[in-house]
VEXPA-264079 format. One record per residue: residue in three letters; y negated, z negated, x of N, C-alpha, C in turn. Coordinates in steps of 0.1 Angstrom, whole numbers, plus 5000, padded with zeros to 4 digits. Layout:
! residues N
ALAYZXYZXYZX ...
! end
This chain:
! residues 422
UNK770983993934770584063922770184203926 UNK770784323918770384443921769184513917 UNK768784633920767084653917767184773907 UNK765984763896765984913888765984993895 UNK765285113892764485263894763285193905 UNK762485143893761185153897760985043913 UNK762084963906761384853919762584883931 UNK763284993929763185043948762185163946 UNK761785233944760885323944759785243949 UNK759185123942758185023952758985023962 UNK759784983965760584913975760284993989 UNK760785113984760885223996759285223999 UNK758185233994756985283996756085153998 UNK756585023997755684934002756584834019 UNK757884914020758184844031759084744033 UNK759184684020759884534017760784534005 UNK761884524004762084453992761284373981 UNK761584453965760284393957761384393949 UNK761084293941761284253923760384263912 UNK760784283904759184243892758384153897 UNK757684143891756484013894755684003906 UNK756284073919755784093931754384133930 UNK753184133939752084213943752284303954 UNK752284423954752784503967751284573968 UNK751584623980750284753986751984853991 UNK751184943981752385093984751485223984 UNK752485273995751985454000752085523987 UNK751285643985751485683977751885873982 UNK752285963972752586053973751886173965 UNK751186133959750486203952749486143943 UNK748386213945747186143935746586213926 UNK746586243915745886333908744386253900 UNK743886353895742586323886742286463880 UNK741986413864741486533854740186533849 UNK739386653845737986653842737486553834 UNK737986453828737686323824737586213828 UNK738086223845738086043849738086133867 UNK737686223871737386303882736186233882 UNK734786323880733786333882733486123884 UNK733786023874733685903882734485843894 UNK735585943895735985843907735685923917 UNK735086073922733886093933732586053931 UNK732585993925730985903927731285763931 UNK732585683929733185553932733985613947 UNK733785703952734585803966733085783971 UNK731885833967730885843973730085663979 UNK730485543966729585513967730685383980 UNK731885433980732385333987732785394001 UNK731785504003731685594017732885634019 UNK733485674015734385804021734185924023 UNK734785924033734386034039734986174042 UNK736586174040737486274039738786174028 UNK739586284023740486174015741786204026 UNK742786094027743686064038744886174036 UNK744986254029745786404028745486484021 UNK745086604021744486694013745786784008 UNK746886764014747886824004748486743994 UNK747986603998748886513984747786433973 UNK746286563969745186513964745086643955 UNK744986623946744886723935743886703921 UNK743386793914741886763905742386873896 UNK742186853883742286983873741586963861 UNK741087083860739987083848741287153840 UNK741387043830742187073814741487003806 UNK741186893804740586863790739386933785 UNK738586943789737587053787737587163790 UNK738287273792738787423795739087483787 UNK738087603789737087603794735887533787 UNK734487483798733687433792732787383781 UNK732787343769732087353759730587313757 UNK730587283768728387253765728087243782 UNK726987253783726287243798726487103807 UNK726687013797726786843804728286893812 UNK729386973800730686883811730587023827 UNK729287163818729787243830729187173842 UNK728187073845727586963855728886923860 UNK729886873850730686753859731986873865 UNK732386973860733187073864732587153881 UNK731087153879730587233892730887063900 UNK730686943897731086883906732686863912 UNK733486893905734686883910734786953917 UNK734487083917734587243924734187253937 UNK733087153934732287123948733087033959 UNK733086943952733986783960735386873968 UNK735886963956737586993963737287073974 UNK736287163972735987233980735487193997 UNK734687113995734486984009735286904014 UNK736386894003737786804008738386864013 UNK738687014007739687084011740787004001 UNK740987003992742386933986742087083971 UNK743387083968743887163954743287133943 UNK742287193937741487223922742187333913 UNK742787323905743387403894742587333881 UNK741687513880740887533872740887543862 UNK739587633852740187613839741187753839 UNK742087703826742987813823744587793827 UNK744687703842745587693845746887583839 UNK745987503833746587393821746587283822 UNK747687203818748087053816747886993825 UNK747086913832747686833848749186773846 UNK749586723833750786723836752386743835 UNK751786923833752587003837752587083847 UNK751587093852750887113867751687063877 UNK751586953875752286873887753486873890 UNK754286863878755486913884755787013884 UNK755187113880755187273884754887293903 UNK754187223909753687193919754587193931 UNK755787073927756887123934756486943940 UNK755986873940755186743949756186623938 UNK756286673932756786523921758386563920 UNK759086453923760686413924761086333925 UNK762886353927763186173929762286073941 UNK762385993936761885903948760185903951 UNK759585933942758185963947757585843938 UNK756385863946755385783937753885873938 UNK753485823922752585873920751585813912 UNK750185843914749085793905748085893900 UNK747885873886747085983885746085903874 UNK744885923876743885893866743585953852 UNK744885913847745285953834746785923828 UNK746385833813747385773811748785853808 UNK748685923807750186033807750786053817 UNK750385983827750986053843751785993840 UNK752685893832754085853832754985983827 UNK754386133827755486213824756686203832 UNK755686213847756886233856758186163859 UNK758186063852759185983852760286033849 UNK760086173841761186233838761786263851 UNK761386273860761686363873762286203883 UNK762686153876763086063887762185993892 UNK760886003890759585973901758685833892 UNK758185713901757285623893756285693891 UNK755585673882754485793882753585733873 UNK752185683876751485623866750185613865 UNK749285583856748085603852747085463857 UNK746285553866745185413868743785443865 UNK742685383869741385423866740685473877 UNK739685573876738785593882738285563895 UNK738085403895737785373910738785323915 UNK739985303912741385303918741885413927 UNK741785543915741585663921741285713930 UNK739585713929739085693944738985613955 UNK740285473955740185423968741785473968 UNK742285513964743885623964743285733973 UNK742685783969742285903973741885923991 UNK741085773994740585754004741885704016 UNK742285624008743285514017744985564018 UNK745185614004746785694003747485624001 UNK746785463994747685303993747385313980 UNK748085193970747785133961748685013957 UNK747784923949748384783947748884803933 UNK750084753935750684753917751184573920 UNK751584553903752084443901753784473898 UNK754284483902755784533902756384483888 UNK756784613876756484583866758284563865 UNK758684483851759784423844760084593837 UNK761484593835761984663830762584673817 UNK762384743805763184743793764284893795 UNK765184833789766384973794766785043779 UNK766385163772766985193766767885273765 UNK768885223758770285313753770285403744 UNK770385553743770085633733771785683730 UNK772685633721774085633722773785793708 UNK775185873714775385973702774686073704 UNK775286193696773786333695772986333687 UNK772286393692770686403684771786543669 UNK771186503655771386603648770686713650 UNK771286793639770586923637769386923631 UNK767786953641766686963634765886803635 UNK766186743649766186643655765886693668 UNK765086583675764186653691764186533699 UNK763586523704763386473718762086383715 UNK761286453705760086403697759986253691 UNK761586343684761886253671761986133677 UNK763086123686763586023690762885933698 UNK761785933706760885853708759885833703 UNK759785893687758685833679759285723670 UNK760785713672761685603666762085513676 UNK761985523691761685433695760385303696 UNK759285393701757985353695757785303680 UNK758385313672758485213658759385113658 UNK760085143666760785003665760084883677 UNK759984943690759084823700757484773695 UNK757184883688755884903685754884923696 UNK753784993698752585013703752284913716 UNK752584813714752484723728753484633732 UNK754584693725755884603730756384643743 UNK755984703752756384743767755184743774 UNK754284673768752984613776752984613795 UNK753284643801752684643817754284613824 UNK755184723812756784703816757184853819 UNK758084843824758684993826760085063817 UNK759685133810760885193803761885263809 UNK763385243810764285283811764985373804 UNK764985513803765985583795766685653798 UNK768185583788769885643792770385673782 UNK771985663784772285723773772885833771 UNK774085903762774786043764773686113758 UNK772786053747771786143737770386203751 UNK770086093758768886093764769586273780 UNK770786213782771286283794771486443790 UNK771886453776772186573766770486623766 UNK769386583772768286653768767686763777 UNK767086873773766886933785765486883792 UNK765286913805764286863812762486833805 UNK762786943795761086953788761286803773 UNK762586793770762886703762762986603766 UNK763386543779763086473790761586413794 UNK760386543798759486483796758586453784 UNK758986503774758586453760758886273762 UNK759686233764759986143759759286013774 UNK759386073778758586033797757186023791 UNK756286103791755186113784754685993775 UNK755385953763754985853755755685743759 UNK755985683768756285603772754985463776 UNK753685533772752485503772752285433762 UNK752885523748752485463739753285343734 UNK753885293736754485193736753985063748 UNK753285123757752985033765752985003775 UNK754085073779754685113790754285173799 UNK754085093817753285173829754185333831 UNK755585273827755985423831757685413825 UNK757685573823758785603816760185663823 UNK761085583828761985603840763185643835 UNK763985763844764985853837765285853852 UNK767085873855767685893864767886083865 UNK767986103880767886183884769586273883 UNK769886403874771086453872770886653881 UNK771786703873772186823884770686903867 UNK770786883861769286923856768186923859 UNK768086813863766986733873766486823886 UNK767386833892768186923907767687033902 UNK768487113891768087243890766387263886 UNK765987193877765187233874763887223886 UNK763787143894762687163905763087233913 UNK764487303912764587383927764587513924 UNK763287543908762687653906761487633912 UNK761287513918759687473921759187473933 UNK760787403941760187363956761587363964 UNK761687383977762787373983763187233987 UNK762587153984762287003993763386953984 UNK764586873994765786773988765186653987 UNK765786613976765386473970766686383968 UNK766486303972767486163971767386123957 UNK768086123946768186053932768185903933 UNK767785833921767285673927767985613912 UNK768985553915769985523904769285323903 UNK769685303892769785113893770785133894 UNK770784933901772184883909772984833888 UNK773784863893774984793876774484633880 UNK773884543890773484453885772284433886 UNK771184533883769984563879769684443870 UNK768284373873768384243859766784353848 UNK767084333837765984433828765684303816 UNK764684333813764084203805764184193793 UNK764984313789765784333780765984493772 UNK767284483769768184603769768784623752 UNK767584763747767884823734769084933733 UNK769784933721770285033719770085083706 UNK770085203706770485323697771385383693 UNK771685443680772485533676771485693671 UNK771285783678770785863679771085973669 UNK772485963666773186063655772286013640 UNK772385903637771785843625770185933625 UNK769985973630768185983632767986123623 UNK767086093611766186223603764986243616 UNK764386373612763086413619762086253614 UNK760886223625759886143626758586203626 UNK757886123618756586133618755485993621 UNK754886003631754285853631752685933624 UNK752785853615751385843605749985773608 UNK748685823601747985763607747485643606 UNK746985503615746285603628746885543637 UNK748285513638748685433651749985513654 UNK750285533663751685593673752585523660 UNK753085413663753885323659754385343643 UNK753085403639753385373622754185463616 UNK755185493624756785533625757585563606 UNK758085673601758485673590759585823593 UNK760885773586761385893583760686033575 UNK761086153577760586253571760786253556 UNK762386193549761986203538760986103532 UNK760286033535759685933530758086003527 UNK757686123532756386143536756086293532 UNK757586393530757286503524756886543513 UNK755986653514754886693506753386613506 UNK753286553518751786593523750786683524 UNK749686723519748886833523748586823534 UNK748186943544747586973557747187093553 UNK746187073567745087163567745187213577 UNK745387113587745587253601746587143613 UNK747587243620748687203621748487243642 UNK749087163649748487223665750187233671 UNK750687253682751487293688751087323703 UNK751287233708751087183726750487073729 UNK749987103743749686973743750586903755 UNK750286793761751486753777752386663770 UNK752786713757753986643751754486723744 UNK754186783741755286913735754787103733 UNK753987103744753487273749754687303763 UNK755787283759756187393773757287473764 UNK757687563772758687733769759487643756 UNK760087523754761187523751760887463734 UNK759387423736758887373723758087523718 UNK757387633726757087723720758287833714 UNK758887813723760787893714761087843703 UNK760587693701761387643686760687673679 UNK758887673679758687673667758487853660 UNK758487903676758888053674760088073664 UNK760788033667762288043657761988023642 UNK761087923642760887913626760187953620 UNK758988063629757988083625758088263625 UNK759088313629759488433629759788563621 UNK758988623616758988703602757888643590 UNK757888553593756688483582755588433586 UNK755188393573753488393577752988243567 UNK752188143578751788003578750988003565 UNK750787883556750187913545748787913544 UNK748288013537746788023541745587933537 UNK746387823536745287653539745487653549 UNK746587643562746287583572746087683584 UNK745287613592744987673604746287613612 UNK746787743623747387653632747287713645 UNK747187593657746487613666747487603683 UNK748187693687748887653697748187663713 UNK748487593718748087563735749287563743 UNK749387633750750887603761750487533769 UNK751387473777751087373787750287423800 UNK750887543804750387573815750087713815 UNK749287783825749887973824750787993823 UNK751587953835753187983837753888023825 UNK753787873817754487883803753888003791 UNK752688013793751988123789752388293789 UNK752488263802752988413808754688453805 UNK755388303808756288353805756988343788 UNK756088283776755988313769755988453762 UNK754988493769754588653764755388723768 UNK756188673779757188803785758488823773 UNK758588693766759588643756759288703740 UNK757888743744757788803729757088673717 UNK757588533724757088443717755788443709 UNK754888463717753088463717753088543707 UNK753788653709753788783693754088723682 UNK755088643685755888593672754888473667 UNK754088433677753088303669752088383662 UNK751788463671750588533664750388613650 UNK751588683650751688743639752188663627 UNK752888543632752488433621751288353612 UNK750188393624749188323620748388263626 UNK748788213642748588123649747388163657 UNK746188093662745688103671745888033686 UNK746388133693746588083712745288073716 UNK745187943725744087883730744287853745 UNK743687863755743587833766744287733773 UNK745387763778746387683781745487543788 UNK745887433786744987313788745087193778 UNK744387123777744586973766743987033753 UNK743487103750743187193736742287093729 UNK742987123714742087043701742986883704 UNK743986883715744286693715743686643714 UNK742186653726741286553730740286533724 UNK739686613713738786623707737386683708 UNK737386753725735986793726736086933722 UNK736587023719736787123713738387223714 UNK738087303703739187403706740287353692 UNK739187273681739687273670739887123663 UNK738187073661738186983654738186923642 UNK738886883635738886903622737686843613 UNK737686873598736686823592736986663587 UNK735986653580736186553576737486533562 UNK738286373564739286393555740786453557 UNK740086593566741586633566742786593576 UNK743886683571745086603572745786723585 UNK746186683598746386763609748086683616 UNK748386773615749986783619750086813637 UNK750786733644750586803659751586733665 UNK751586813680753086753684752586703695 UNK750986583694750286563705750986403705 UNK750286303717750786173716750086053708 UNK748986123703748386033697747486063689 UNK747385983676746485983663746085903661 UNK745085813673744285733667742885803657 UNK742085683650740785753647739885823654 UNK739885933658738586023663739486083677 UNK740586073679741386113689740986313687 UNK740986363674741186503674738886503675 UNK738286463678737386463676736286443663 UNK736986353653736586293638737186213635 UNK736486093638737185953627737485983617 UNK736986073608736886103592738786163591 UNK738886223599740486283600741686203599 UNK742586253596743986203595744886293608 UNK745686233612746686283625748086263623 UNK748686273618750086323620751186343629 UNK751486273640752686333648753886383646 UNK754486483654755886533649756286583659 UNK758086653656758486763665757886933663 UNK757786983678757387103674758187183663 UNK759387183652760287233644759487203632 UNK759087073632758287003619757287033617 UNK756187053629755187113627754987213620 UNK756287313627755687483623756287543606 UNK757487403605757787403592756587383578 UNK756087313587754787213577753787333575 UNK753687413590752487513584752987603580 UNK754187623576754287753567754587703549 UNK754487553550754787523534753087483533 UNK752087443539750887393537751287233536 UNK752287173536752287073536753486963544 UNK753686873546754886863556756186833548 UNK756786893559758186963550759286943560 UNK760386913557761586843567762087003576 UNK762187033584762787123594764587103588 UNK765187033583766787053578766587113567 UNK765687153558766087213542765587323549 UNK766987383538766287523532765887603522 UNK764787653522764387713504764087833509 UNK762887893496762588023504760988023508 UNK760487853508759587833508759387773524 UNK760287703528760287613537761687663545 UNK761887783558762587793563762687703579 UNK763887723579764387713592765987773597 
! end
């Protein structure tokens, strides 16, 4: 029987031949941790005596969720990181610098064939990159950090088929917030997602990890995509290092195998308060909103700031809603501004915010009030996710979003009036 993605990627990095269901101890290639699950796992580093971590070039720390700091408690746990990297000697990317994960693969360390752990559940972006890449806790972390091993349970595979093109005014977004309604929320429970497909291969690499990214929310340890000459190109703006692509065998066994028709697909909106609660756009237009966000490590890089630039260009957002964009990283920042984009948000309306996890997470940088209704192209809308139970959350593509804040309320990205362009 032949093996997925993921279980030769174990395979190669624990030594042995693995299948699902196996317990392995595997090397790892990178470890990350963010200003929210950092500061416990050097105290779970401290209290289980370590004493150096086992590579200081494949250990990495980044303050984004809180960047920059909003009260004195988290600047305590920030001077701790600062401190720790600094005595390790391993890479701290501070505040301003952004996403950890867009960071990382900006880094040039994540590719085919890699493995990675990062103490945070989005680290399945990297998946897009060919790479297992996945989210553990804190004191995991810190015996990762220490040892450069970790124990997984070698997870089952679901394969999706994304058949057809995406239409016009249709994303990358869309299309895995209509997967996630159909598996639902914990139907890929401690499995690994596969995505193929002419629609999924037609995406470009930022549409790639959009869809890598929520792979979480479905349930999924991690979100796995074969390695193409996109793939290739795009890290070899990053790093010189050649990477071996990690294909499944054609008699790969998968625990079971969806398909799609991707052409059929209107823009998506998952409503609140669960990922899943999945609805076409016509079903839901003319919602009121109040304030609308744009970034975030699911849809803040160059390619989602261009879109909603495009719609947002000459006009001006309606003045009920606030809208709040974050790019993923500086990079994408800088090279935003070189693009004129930043102008074009701004003079729309927009407030730019410190490239990082923004108003996602909830501890500031744009929390809403109570009641209201918030549009974003983040991964999740549970209750109190934006910082207020009292609120409503909204997911979307960055098109829909910037649509929605220039009608005050959400509005399909395919019509046109002279109220609601695109």
């Amino acid at each position: 029987m032949g093996q997925t993605i993921i279980e030769k990627i174990l395979s190669s990095h624990s030594g042995k031949e693995v299948k699902a269901g196996d317990i392995i101890v595997a090397n790892v290639d990178l470890v990350m941790g963010q200003d929210g699950t950092s500061p416990l796992a050097i105290r779970a580093f401290n209290d289980m005596n370590g004493e150096k971590v086992f590579d200081p070039e494949k250990v990495a720390m980044v303050i984004d969720h809180s960047s920059p700091s909003p009260n004195e408690g988290v600047s305590a746990l920030h001077k701790l990181m600062r401190e720790f990297s600094s005595e390790k000697e391993f890479k701290l990317y501070d505040i301003g610098e952004g996403v950890c994960h867009q960071l990382m693969p900006e880094s040039g360390k994540v590719g085919p064939g890699k493995l990675v752990v990062g103490a945070d559940s989005h680290t399945c972006t990297y998946g897009a990159l060919n790479a297992f890449s996945t989210g553990v806790g804190s004191t995991d972390l810190a015996a990762a950090m220490i040892s450069g091993k970790m124990w997984f349970k070698v997870p089952e595979t679901i394969k999706f088929i994304c058949h057809g093109e995406l239409p016009q005014g249709v994303y990358a977004k869309d299309l895995i917030l209509h997967l996630i309604g159909d598996v639902t929320a914990d139907g890929a429970t401690y499995k690994a997602a596969e995505y193929t497909g002419e629609a999924v291969r037609a995406l470009s690499m930022e549409g790639r990890m959009t869809m890598a990214n929520m792979a979480i929310e479905m349930g999924a340890k991690a979100g796995m995509m074969e390695a193409d000459e996109k793939t290739l190109q795009w890290l070899s703006n990053y790093t010189n290092e050649e990477f071996t692509a990690v294909s499944p065998d054609s008699d790969a066994k998968y625990v079971k195998v969806k398909e799609y028709d991707a052409s059929k697909l209107e823009p998506q909106v998952a409503m609140p308060h669960r990922v899943d609660n999945v609805t076409g756009i016509s079903n839901i237009v003319g919602t009121p909103i109040q304030q609308a966000v744009i970034g975030t490590c699911t849809n803040g890089r160059l390619e989602d700031l261009r879109i909603a630039a495009s719609v947002l260009k000459g006009r001006k957002i309606s003045p009920r809603v606030r809208l709040i964009v974050a790019p993923a990283s500086k990079q994408i920042y800088i090279d935003a501004m070189n693009e004129g984009i930043i102008q074009t948000l701004m003079e729309a309306g927009a407030a730019v915010v410190t490239p990082g996890c923004g108003p996602c997470v909830g501890t500031h940088n744009g929390v809403p009030s109570d009641g209201e209704n918030v549009i974003s192209t983040a991964n999740r809308n549970f209750k109190g996710r934006m910082g207020n139970g009292s609120a409503n959350i909204y997911l979307a593509s960055p098109a829909t979003v910037a649509v929605s804040a220039l009608a005050g309320e959400i509005a399909n990205p395919r019509e046109i009036s002279s109220r609601k362009v695109v």
